[in-house]
N, CA, C and O atoms as a Tinker XYZ file with bonds, in Angstrom:
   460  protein
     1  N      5.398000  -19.794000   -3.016000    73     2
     2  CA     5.322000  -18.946000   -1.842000    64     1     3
     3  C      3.994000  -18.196000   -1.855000    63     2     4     5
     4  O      3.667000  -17.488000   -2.807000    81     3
     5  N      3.216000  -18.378000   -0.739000    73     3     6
     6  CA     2.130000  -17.528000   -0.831000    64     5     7
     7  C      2.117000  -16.044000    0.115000    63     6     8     9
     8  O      2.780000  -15.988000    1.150000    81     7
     9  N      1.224000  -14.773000   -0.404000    73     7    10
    10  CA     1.739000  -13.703000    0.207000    64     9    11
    11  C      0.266000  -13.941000    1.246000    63    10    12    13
    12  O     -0.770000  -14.587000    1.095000    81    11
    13  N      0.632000  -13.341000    1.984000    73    11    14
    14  CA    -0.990000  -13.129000    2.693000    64    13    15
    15  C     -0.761000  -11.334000    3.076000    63    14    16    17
    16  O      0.132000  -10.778000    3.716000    81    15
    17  N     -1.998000  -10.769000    2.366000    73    15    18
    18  CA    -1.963000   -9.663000    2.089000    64    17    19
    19  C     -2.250000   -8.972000    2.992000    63    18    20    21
    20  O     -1.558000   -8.069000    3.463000    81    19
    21  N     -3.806000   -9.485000    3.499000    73    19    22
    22  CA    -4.412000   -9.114000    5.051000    64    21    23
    23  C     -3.388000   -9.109000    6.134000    63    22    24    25
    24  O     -3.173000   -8.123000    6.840000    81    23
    25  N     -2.676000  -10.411000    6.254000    73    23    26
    26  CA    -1.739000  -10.046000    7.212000    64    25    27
    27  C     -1.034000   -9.208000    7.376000    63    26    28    29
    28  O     -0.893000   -8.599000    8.436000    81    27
    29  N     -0.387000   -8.993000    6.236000    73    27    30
    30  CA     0.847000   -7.482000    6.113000    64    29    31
    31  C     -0.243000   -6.233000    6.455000    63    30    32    33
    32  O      0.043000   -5.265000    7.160000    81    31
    33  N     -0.898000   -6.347000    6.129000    73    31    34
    34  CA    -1.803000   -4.912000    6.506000    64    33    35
    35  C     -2.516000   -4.627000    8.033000    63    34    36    37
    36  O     -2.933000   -3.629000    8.621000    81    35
    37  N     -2.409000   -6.107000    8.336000    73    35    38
    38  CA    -2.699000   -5.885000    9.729000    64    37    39
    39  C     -1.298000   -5.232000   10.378000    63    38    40    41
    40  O     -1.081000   -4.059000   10.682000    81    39
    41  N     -0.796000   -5.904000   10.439000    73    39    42
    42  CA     1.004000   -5.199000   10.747000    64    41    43
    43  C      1.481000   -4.291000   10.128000    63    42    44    45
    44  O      2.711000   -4.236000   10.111000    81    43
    45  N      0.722000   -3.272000    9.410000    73    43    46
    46  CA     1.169000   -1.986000    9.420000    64    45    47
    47  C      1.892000   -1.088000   10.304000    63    46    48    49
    48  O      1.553000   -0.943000   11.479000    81    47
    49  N      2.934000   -0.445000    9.753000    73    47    50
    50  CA     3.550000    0.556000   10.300000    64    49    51
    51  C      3.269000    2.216000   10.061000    63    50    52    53
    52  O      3.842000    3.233000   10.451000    81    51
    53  N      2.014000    1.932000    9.161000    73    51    54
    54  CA     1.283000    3.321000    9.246000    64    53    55
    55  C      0.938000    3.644000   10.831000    63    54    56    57
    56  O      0.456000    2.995000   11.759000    81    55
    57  N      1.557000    5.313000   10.611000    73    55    58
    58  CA     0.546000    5.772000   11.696000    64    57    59
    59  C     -0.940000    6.162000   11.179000    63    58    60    61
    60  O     -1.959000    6.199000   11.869000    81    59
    61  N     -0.860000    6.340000   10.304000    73    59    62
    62  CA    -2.371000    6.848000    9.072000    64    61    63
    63  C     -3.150000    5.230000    8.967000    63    62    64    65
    64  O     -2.517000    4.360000    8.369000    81    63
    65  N     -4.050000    4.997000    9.358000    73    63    66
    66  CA    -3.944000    3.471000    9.157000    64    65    67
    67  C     -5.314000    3.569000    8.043000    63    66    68    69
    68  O     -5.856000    2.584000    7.543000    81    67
    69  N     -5.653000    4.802000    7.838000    73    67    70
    70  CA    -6.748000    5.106000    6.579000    64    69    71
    71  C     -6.629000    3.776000    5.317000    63    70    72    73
    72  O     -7.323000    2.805000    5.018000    81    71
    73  N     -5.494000    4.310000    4.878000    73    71    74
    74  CA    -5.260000    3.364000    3.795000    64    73    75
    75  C     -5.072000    1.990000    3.983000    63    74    76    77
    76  O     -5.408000    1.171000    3.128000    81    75
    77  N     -4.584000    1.704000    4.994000    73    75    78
    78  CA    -4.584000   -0.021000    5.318000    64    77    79
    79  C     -6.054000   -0.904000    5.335000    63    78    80    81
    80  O     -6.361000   -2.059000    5.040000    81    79
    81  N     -6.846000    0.390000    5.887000    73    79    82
    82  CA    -8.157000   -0.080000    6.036000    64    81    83
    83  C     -8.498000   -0.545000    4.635000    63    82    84    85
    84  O     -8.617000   -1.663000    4.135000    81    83
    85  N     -8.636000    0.923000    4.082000    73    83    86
    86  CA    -9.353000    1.292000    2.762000    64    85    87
    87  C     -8.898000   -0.367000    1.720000    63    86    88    89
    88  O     -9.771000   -0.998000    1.124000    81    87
    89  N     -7.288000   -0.812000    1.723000    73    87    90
    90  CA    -6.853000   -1.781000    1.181000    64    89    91
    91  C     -7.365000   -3.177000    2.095000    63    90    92    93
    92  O     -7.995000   -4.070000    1.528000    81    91
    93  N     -7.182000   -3.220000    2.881000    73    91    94
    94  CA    -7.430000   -4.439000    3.891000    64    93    95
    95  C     -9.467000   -4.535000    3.371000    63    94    96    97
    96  O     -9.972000   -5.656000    3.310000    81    95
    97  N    -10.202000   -3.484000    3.117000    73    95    98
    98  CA   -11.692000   -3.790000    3.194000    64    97    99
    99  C    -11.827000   -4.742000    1.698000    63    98   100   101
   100  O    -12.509000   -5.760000    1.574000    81    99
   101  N    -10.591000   -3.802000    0.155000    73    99   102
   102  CA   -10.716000   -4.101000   -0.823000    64   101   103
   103  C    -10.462000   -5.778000   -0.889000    63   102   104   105
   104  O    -11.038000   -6.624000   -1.573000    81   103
   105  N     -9.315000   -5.921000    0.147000    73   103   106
   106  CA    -8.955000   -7.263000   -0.286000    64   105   107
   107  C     -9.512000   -8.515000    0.271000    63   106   108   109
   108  O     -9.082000   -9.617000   -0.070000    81   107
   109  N    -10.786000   -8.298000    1.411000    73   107   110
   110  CA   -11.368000   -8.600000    2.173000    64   109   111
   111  C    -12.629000   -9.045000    1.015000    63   110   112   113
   112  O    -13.150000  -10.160000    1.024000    81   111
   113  N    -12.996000   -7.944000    0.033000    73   111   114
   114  CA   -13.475000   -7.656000   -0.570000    64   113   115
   115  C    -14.261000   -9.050000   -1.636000    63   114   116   117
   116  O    -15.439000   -9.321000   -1.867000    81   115
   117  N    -13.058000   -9.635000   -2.050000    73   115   118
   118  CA   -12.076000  -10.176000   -3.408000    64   117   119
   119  C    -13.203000  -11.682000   -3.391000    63   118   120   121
   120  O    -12.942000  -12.502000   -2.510000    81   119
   121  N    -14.078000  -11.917000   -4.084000    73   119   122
   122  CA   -14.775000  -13.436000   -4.008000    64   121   123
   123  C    -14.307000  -13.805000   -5.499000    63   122   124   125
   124  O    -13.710000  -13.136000   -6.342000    81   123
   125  N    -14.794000  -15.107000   -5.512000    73   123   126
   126  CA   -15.634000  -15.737000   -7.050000    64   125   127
   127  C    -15.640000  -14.945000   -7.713000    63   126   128   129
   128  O    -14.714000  -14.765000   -8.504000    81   127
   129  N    -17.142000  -13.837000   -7.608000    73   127   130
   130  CA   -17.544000  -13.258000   -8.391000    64   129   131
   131  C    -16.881000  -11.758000   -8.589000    63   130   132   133
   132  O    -17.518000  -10.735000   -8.839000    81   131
   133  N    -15.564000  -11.857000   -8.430000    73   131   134
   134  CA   -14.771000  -10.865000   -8.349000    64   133   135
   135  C    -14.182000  -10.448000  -10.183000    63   134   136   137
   136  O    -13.773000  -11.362000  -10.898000    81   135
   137  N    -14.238000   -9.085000  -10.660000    73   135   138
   138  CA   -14.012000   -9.066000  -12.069000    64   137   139
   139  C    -12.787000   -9.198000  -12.093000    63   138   140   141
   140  O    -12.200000   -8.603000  -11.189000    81   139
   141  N    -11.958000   -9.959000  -13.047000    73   139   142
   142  CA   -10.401000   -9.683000  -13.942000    64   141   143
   143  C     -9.844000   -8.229000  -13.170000    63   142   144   145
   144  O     -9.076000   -8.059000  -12.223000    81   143
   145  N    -10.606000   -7.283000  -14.039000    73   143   146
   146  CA   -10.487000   -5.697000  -13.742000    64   145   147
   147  C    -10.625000   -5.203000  -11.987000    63   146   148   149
   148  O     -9.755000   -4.488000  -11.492000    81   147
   149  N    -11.502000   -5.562000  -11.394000    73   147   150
   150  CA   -11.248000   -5.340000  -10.122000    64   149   151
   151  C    -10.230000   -5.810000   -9.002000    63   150   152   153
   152  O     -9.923000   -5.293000   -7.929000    81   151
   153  N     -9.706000   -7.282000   -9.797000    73   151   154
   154  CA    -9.310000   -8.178000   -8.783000    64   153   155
   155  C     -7.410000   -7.375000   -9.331000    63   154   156   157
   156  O     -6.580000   -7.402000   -8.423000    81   155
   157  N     -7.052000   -6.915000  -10.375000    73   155   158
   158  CA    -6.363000   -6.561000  -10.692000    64   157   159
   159  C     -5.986000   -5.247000   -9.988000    63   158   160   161
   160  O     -4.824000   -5.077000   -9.620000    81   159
   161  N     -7.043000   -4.199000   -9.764000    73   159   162
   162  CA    -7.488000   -2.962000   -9.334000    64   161   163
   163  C     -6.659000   -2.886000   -7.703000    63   162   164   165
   164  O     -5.925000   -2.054000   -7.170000    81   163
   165  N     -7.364000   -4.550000   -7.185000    73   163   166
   166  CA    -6.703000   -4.340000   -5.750000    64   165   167
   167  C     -5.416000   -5.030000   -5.756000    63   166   168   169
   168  O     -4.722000   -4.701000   -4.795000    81   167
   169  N     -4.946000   -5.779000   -6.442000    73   167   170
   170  CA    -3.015000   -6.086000   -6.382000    64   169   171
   171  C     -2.490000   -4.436000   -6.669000    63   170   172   173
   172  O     -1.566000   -4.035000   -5.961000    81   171
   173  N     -2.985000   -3.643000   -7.537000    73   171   174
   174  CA    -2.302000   -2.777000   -7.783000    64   173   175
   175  C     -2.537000   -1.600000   -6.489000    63   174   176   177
   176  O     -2.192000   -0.431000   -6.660000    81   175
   177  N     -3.012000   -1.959000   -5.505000    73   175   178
   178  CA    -3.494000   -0.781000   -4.635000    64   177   179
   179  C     -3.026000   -1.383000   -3.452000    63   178   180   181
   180  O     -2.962000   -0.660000   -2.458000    81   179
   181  N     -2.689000   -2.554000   -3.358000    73   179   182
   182  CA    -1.988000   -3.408000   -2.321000    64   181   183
   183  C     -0.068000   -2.983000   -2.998000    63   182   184   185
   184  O      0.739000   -2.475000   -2.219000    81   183
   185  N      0.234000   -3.235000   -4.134000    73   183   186
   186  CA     1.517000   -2.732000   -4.325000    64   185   187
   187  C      2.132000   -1.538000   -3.824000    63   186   188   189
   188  O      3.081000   -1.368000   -3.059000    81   187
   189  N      1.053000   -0.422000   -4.688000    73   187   190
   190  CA     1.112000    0.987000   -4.334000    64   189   191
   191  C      1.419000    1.236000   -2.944000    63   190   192   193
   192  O      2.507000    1.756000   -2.693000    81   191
   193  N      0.498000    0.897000   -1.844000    73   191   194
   194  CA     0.443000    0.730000   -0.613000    64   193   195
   195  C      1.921000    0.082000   -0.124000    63   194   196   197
   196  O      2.517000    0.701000    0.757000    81   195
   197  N      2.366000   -0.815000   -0.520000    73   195   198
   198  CA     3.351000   -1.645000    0.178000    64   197   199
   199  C      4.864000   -0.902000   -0.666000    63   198   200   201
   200  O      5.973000   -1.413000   -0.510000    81   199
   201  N      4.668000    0.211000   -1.444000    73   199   202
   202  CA     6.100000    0.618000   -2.190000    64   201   203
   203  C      5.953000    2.400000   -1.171000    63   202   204   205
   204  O      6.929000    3.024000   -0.756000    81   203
   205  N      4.568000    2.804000   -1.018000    73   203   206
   206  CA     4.820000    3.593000   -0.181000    64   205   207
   207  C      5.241000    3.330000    1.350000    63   206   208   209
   208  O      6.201000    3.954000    1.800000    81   207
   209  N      4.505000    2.374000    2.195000    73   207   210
   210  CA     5.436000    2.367000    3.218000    64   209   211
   211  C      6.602000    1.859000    3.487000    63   210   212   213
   212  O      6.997000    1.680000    4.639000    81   211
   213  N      7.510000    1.474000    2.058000    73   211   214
   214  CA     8.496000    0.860000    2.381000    64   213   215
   215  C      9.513000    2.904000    2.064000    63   214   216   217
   216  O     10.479000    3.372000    2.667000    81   215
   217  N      8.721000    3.478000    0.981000    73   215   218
   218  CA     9.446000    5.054000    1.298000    64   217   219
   219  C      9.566000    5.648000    2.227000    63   218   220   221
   220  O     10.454000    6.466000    2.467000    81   219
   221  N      8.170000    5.138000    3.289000    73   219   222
   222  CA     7.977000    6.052000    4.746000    64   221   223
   223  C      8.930000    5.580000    5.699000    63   222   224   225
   224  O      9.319000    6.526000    6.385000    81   223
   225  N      9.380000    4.665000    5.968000    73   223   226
   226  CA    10.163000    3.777000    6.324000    64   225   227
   227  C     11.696000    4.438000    6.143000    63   226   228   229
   228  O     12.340000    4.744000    7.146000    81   227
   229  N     12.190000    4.619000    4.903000    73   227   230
   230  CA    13.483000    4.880000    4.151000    64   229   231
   231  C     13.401000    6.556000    4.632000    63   230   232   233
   232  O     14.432000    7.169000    4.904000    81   231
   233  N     12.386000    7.034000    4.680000    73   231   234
   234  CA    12.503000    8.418000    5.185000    64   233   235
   235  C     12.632000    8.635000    7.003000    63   234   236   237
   236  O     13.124000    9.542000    7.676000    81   235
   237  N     12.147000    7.730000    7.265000    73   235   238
   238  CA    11.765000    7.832000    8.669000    64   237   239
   239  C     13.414000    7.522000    9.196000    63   238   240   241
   240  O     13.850000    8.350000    9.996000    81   239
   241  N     14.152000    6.622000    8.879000    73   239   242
   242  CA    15.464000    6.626000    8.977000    64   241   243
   243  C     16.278000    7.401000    8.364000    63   242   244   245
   244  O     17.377000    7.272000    8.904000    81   243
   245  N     16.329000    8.211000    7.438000    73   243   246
   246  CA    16.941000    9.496000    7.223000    64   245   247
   247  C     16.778000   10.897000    7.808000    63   246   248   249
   248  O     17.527000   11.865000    7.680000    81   247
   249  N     15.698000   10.793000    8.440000    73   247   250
   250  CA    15.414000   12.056000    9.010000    64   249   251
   251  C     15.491000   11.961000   10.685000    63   250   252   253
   252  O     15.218000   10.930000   11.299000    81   251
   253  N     15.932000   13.286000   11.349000    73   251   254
   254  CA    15.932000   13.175000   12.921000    64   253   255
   255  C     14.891000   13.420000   13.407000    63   254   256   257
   256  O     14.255000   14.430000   13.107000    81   255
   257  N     14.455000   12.459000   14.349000    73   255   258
   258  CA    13.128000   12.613000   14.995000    64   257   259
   259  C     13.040000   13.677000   16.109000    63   258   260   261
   260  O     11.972000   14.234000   16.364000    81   259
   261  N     13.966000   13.896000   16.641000    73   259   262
   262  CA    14.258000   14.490000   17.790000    64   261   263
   263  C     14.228000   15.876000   17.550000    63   262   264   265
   264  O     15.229000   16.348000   18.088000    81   263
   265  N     13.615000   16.690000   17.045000    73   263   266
   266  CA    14.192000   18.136000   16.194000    64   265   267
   267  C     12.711000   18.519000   16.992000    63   266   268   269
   268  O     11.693000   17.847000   17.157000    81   267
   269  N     13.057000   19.838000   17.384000    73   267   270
   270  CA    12.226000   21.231000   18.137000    64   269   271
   271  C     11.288000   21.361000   16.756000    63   270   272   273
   272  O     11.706000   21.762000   15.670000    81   271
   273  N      9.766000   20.880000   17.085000    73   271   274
   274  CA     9.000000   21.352000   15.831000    64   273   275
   275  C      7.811000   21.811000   16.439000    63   274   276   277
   276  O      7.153000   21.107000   17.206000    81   275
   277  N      7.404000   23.392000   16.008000    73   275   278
   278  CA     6.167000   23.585000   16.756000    64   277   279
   279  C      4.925000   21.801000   16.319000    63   278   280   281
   280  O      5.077000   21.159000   15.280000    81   279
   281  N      4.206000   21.553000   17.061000    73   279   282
   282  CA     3.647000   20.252000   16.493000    64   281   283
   283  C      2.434000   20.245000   15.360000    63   282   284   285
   284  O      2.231000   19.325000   14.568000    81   283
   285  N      1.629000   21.550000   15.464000    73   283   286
   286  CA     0.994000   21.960000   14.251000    64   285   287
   287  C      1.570000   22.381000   12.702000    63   286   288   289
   288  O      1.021000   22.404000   11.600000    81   287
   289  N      3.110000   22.741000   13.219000    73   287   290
   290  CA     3.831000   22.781000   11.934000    64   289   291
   291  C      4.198000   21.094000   11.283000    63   290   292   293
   292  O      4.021000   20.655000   10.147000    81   291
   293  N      4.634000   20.578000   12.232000    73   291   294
   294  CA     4.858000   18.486000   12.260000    64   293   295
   295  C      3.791000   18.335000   12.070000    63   294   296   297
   296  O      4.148000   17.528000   11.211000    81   295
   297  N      2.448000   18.298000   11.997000    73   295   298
   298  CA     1.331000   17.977000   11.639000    64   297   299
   299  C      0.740000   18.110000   10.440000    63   298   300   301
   300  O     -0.050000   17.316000    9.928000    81   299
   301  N      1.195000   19.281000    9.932000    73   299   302
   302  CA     1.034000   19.610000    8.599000    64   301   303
   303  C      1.934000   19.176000    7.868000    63   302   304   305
   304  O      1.519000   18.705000    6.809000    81   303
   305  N      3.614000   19.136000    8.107000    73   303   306
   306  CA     4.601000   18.460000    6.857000    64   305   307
   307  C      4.384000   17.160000    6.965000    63   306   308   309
   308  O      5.163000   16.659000    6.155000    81   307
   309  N      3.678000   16.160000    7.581000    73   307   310
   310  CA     3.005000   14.711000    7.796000    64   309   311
   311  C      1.963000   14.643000    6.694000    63   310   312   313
   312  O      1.659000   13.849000    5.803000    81   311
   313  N      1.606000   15.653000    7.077000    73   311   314
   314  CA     0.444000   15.351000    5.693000    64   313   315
   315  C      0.586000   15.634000    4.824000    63   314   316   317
   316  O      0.056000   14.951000    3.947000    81   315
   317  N      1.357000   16.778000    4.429000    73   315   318
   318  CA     1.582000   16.673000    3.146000    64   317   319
   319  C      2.724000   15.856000    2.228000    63   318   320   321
   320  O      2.843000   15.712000    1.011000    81   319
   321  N      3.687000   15.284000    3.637000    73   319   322
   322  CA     4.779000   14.407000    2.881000    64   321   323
   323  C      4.082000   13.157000    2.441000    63   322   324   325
   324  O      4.445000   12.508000    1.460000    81   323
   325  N      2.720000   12.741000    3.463000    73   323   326
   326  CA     2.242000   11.664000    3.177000    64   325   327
   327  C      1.638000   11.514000    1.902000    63   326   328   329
   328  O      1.529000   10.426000    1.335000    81   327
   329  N      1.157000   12.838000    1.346000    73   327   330
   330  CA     0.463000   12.848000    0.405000    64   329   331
   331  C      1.362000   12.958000   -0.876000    63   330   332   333
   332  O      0.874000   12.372000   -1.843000    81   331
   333  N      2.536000   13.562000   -1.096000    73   331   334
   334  CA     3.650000   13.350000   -1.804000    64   333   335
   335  C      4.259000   11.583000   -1.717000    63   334   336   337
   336  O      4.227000   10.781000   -2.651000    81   335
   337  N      4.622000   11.408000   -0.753000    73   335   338
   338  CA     4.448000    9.966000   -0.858000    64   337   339
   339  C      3.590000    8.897000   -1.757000    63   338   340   341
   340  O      3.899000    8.137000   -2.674000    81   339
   341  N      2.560000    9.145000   -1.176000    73   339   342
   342  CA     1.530000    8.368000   -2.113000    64   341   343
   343  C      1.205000    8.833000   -3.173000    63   342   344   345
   344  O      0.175000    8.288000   -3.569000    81   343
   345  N      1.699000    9.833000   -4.068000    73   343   346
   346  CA     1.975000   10.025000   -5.389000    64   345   347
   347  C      2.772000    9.704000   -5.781000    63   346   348   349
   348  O      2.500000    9.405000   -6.944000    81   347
   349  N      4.466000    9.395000   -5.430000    73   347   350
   350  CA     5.036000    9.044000   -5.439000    64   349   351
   351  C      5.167000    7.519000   -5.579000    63   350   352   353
   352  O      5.660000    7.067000   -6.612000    81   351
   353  N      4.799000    6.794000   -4.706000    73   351   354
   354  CA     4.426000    5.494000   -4.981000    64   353   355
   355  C      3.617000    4.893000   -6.405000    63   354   356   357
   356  O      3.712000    4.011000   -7.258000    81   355
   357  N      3.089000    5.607000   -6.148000    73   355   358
   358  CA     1.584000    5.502000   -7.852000    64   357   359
   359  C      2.496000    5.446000   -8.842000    63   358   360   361
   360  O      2.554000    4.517000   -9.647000    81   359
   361  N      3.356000    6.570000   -8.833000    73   359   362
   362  CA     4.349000    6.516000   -9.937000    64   361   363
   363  C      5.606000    5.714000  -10.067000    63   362   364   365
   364  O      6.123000    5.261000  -11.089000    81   363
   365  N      6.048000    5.620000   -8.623000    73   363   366
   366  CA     7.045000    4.421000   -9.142000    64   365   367
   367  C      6.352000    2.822000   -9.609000    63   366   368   369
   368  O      7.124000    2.084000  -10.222000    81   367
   369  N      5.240000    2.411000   -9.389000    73   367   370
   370  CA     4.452000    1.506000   -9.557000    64   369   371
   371  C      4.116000    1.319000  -10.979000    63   370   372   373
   372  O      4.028000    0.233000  -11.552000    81   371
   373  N      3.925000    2.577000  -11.531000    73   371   374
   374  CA     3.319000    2.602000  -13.210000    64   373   375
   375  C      4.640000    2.760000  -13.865000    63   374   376   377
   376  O      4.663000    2.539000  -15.076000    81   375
   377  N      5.883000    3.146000  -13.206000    73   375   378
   378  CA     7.147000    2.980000  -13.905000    64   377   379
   379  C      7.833000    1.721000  -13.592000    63   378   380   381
   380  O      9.026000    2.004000  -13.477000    81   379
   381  N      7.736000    1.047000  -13.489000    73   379   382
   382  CA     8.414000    0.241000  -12.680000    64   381   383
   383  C      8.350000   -1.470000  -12.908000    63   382   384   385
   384  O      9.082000   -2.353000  -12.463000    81   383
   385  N      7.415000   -1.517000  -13.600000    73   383   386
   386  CA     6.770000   -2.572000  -14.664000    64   385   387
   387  C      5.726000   -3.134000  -13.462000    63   386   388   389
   388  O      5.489000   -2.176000  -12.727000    81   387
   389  N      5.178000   -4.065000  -13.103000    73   387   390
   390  CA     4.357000   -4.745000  -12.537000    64   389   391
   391  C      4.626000   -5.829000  -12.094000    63   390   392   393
   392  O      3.558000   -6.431000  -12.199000    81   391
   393  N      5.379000   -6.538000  -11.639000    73   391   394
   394  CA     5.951000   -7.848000  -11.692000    64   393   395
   395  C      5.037000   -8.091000  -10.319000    63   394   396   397
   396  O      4.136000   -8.928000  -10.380000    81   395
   397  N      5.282000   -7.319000   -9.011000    73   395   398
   398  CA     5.061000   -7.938000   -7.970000    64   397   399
   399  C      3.049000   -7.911000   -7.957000    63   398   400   401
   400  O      2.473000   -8.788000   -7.313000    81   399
   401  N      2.414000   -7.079000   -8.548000    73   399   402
   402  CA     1.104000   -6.885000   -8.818000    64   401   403
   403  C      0.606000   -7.917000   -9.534000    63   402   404   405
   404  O     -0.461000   -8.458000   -9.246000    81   403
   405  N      1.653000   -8.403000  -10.931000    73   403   406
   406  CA     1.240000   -9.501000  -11.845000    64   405   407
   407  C      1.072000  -11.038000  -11.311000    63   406   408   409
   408  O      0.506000  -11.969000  -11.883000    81   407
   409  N      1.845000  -11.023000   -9.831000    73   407   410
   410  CA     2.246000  -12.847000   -8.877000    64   409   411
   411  C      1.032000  -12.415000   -8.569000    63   410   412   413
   412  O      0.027000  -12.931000   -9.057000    81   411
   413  N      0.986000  -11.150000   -7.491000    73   411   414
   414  CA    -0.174000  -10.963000   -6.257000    64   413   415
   415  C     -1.656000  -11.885000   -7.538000    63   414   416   417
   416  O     -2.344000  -12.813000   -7.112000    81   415
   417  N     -1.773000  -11.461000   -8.652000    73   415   418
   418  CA    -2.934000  -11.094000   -9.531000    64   417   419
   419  C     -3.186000  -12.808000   -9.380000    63   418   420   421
   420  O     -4.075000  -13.304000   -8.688000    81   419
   421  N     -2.376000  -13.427000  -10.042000    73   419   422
   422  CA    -2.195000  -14.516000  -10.283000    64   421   423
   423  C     -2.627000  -15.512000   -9.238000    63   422   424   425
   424  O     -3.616000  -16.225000   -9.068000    81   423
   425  N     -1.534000  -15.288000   -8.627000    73   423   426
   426  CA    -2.064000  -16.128000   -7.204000    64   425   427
   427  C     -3.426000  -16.097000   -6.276000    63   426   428   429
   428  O     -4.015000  -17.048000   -5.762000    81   427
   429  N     -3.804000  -14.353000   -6.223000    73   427   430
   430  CA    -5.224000  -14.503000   -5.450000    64   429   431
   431  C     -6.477000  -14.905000   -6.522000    63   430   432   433
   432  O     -7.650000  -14.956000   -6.151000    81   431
   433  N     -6.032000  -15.186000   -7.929000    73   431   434
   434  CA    -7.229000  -15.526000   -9.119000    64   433   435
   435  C     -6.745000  -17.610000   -8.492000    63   434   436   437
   436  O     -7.615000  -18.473000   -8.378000    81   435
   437  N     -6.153000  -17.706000   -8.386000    73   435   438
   438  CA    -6.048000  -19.193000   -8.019000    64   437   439
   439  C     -6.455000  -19.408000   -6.692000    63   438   440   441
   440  O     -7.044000  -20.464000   -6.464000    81   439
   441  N     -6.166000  -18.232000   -5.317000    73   439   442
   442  CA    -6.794000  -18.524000   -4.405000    64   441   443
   443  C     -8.313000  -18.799000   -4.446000    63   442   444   445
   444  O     -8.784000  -19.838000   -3.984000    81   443
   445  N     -9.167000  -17.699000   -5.095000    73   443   446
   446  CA   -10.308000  -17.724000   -5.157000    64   445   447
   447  C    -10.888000  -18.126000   -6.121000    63   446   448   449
   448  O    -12.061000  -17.846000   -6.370000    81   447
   449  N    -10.012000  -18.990000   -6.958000    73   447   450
   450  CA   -10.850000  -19.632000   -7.935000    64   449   451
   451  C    -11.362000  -18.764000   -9.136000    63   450   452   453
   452  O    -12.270000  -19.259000   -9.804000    81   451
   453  N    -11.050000  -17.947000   -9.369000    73   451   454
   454  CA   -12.012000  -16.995000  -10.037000    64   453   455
   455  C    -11.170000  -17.402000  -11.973000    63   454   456   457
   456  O     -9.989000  -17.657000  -12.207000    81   455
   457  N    -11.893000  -17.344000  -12.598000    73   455   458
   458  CA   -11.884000  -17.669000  -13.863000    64   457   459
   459  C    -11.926000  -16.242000  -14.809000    63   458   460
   460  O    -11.924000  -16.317000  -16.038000    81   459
């Protein structure tokens, strides 16, 4: 099974689409002359990425959207949940063993050939 990474990131469900970029440029990135260490760098930042919006997601259905919020106050708990989030993610990622980072690794070192 092959993943296509770019694609999922194009179809983001971020409203923040910062990080999709930031991941979508890395993996865009990825040649030949791509290091072990880097090419590793971006499975693990493509995981991270894909374990946080699957939290934003799991939150976004637990919580009521519909709720009286001044919008500068909603503007600010966005950012900072986002940013709890994506710490959050980091850490379930480094706990969590690596399995889905270790295929991604694997497979895009065979896509691109890289030795």
């Amino acid at each position: 099974m092959s993943i296509d990474m770019t694609a999922m990131l194009n179809n983001s469900i971020d409203t923040n689409h910062y990080n999709a970029d930031k991941i979508k440029n890395s993996v865009n990135s990825v040649s030949k002359e791509t290091s072990d260490d880097e090419l590793m760098q971006v499975c693990k930042d493509f995981e991270s990425y894909f374990i946080e919006e699957v939290i934003k997601e799991i939150k976004n259905n637990m919580t009521d959207e519909e709720e009286d919020e001044d919008s500068s106050l909603a503007t600010l708990t966005d950012f900072h949940m986002d940013s709890v989030i994506e710490e959050i993610s980091d850490k379930v990622l480094d706990q969590s063993g690596m399995n889905f980072t270790q295929q991604l690794y694997e497979q895009m070192k065979r896509n691109y050939g890289i030795e």
